[in-house]
C-alpha positions as CSV (number, residue, x, y, z in Angstrom):
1,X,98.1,90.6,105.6
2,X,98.8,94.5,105.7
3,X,102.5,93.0,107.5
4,X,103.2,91.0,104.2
5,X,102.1,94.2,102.1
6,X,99.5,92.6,100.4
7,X,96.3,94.5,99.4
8,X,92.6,93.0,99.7
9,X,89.8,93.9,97.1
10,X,86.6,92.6,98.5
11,X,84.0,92.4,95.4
12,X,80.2,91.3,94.9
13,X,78.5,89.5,92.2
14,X,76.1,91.4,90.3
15,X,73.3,88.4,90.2
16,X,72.5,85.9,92.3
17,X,73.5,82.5,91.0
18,X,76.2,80.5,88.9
19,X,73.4,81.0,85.9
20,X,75.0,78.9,83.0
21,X,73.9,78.8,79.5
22,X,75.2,77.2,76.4
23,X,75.7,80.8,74.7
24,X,77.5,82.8,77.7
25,X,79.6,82.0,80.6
26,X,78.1,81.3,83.9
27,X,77.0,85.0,85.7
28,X,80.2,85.7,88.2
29,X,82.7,84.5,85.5
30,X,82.6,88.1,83.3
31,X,82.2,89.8,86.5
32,X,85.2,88.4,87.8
33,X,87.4,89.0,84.5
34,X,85.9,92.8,84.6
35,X,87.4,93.4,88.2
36,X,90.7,91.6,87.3
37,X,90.6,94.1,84.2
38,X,89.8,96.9,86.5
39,X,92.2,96.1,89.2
40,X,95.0,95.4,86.5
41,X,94.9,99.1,85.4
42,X,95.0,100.8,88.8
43,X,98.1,98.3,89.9
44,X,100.7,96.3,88.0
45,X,100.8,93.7,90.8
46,X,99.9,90.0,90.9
47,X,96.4,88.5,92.2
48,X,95.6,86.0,94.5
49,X,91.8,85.2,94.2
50,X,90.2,84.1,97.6
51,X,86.7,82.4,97.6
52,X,84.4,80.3,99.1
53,X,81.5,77.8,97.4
54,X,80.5,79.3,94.3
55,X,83.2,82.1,94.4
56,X,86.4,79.7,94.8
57,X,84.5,78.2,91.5
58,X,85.0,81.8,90.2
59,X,88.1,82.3,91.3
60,X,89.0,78.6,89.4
61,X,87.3,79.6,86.1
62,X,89.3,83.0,85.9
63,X,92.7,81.8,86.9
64,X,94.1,82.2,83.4
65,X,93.4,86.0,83.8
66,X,96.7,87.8,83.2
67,X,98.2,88.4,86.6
68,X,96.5,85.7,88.6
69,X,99.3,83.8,90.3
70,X,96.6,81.5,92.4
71,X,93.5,80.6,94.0
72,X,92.2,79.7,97.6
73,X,89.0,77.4,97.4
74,X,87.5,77.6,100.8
75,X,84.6,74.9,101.0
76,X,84.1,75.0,97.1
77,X,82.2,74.1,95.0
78,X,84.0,72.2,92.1
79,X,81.8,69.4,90.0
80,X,83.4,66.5,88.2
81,X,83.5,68.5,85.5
82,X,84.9,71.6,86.2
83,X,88.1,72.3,84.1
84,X,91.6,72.6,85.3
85,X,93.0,74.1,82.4
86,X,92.7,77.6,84.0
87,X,95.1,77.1,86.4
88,X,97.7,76.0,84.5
89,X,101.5,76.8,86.3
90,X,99.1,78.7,88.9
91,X,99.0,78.0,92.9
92,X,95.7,76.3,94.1
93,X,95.2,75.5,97.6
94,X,91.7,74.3,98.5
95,X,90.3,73.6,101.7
96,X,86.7,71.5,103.0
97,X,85.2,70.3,106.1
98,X,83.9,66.5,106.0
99,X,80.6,68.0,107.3
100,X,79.8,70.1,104.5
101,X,76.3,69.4,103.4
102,X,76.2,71.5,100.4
103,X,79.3,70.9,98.2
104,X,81.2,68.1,98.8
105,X,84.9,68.0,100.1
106,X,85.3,64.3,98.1
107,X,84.5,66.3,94.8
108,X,86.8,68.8,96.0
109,X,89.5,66.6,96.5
110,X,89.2,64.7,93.5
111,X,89.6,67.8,91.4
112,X,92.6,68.8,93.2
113,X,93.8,65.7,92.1
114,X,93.2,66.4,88.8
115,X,94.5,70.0,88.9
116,X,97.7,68.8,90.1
117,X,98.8,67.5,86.5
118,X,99.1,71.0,85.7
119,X,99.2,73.3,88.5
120,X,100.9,73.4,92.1
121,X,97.4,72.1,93.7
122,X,97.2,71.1,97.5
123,X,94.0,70.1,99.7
124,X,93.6,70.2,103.2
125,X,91.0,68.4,104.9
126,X,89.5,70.8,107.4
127,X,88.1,67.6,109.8
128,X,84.7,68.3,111.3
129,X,83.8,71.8,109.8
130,X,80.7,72.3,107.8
131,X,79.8,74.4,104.7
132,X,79.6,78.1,106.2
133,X,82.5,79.9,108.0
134,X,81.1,80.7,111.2
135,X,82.5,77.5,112.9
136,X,86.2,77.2,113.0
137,X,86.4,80.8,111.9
138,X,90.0,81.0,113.5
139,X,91.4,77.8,110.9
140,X,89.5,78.9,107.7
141,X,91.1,82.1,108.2
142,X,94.6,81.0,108.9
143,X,94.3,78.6,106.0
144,X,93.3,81.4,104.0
145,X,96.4,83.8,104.8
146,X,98.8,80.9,104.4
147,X,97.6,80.0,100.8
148,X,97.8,83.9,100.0
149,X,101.4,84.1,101.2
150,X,102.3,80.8,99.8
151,X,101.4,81.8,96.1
152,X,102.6,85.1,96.9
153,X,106.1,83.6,97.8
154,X,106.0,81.4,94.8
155,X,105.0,84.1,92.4
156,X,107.6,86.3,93.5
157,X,110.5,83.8,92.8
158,X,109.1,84.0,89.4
159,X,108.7,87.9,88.9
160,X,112.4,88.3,89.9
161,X,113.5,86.4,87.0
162,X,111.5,88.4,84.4
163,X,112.3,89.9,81.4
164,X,113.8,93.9,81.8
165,X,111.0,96.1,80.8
166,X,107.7,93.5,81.0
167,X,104.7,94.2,83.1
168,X,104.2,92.0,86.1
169,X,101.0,91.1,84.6
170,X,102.8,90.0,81.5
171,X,105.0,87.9,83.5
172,X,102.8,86.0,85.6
173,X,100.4,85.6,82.6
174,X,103.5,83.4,80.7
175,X,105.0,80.3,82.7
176,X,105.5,80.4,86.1
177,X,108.4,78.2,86.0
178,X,110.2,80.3,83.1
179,X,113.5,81.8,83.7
180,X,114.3,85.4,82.4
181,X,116.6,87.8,83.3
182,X,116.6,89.6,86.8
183,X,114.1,92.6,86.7
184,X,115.3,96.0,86.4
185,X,112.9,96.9,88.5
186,X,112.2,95.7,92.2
187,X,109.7,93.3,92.6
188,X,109.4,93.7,96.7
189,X,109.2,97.3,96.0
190,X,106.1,97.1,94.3
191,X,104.8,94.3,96.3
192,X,105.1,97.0,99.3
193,X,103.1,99.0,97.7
194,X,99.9,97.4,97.4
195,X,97.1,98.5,99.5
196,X,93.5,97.6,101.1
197,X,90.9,98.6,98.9
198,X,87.6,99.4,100.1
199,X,84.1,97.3,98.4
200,X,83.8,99.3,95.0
201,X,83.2,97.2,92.4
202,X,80.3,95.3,91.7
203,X,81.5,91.6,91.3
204,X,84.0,89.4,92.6
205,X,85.0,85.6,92.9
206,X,86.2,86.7,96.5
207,X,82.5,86.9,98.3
208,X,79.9,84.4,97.7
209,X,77.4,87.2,99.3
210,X,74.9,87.5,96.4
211,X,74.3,91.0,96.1
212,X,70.9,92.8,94.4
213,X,71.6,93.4,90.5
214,X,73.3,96.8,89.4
215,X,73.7,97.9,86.0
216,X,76.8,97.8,84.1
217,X,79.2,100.7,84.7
């Protein structure tokens, strides 16, 4: 990824567990949104939210974030009624095994289904593969880059047409398919800038790893 000049943020929940309630969002979803927030101080650039199980779920229910241009859903987990409306004009490229013992690559591809009314939503069926990463590590990892170029790609046909003098996290938050005028400012140029940044913050929809609890910074 470092060739594209894209930068990686690995981040870890606070608490174990998805943890919803009728008066809060599930655990990882505020976590998430805080690291976006974080991130989107440090580094006008657009985010492409990598997870697997219950962090591609993350990665789903924050994809209206300002700035997020997509989501890859490795092996996720995504009940019937999981919304779509999230990823609305967003990239979402899933991915499951037909093994997979603990979500379930039919749900998976049902609500891809559904997310395709309103986003640019693929699946791939990954054939014999289970639910963990150690087998096949090779094609889940290949699947992964390609749906983090892929949105990359299509978000940056859309940040060259943006208004003179917006964000790039303005412009990703409105319409993907919106036409402005041609940036003042280079969009590669800022793409090339991005870097790898070490594990620092204390959530994330990009690691399913369950972490012990740490107090609120």
């Amino acid at each position: 990824m470092a060739a594209d000049g894209v930068g990686v943020a690995v981040i870890r929940y606070a608490v174990r567990g998805w943890n919803a309630a009728p008066d809060r969002e599930p655990s990882p979803v505020p976590d998430a949104r805080w690291a976006l927030d974080t991130l989107r101080r440090e580094h006008d650039l657009p985010f492409v939210l990598v997870g697997h199980s219950m962090g591609a779920r993350t990665g789903v229910a924050v994809a209206d974030e300002p700035g997020v241009v997509g989501v890859v859903a490795l092996a996720p987990w995504l009940p019937a009624d999981e919304p779509v409306e999230p990823l609305k004009g967003k990239v979402l490229r899933a991915a499951h095994g037909r093994r997979d013992k603990i979500t379930s690559a039919r749900a998976t591809r049902r609500y891809v289904e559904r997310a395709a009314e309103v986003a640019d939503a693929g699946f791939t069926d990954m054939g014999g593969l289970g639910h963990y990463l150690l087998r096949g590590v090779p094609r889940w990892n290949a699947f992964a880059v390609a749906g983090v170029r892929e949105s990359a790609r299509l978000s940056r046909r859309a940040l060259r047409r943006r208004p003179p003098g917006s964000s790039l996290t303005e412009r990703v938050s409105r319409s993907s398919h919106t036409r402005g005028e041609p940036a003042r400012a280079s969009y590669d140029a800022a793409w090339r800038q991005a870097r790898t940044y070490p594990i620092r913050h204390r959530c994330s929809a990009g690691s399913a790893a369950p972490v012990r609890p740490r107090a609120r910074r």
